[in-house]
C-alpha positions in Angstrom: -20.7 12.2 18.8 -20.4 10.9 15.2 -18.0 7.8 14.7 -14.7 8.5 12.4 -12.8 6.0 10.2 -8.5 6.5 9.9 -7.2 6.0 7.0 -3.6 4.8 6.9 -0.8 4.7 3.5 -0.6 1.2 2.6 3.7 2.3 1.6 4.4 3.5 5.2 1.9 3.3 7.4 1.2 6.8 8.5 -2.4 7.8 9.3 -3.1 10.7 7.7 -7.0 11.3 6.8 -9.9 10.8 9.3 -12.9 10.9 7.5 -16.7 10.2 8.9 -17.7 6.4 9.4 -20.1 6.0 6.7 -19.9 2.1 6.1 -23.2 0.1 6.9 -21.1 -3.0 6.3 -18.4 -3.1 8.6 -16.7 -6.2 6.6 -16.0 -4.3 4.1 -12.5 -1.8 4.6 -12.4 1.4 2.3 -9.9 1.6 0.1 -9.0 5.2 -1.4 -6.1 6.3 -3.3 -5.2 9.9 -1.5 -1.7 11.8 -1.4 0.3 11.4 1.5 2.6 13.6 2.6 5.1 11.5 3.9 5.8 9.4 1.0 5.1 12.7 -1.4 3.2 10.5 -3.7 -0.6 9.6 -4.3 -0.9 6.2 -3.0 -4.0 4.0 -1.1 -5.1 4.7 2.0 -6.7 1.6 3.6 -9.3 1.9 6.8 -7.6 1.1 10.4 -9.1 -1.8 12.4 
């Protein structure tokens, strides 16, 4: 079973992207700028605790 990382919209919260956990690091949170549906926009998604 491979480990996954959710990404959440840093305007509304909603998780909408689970992508494979490829982080060595696990200080470091990913930060991507994706579209959310939601917010119908292209805004960052951060990585969930």
């Amino acid at each position: 079973m491979s480990k996954k990382t959710i990404l959440c919209c840093d305007r509304c919260g909603s998780r909408n992207y689970v992508v494979p956990a490829g982080n060595a690091e696990p200080t470091t949170r990913l930060t991507v700028k994706k579209f959310c549906k939601h917010c119908n926009a292209h805004t960052v998604h951060k990585q969930t605790v």
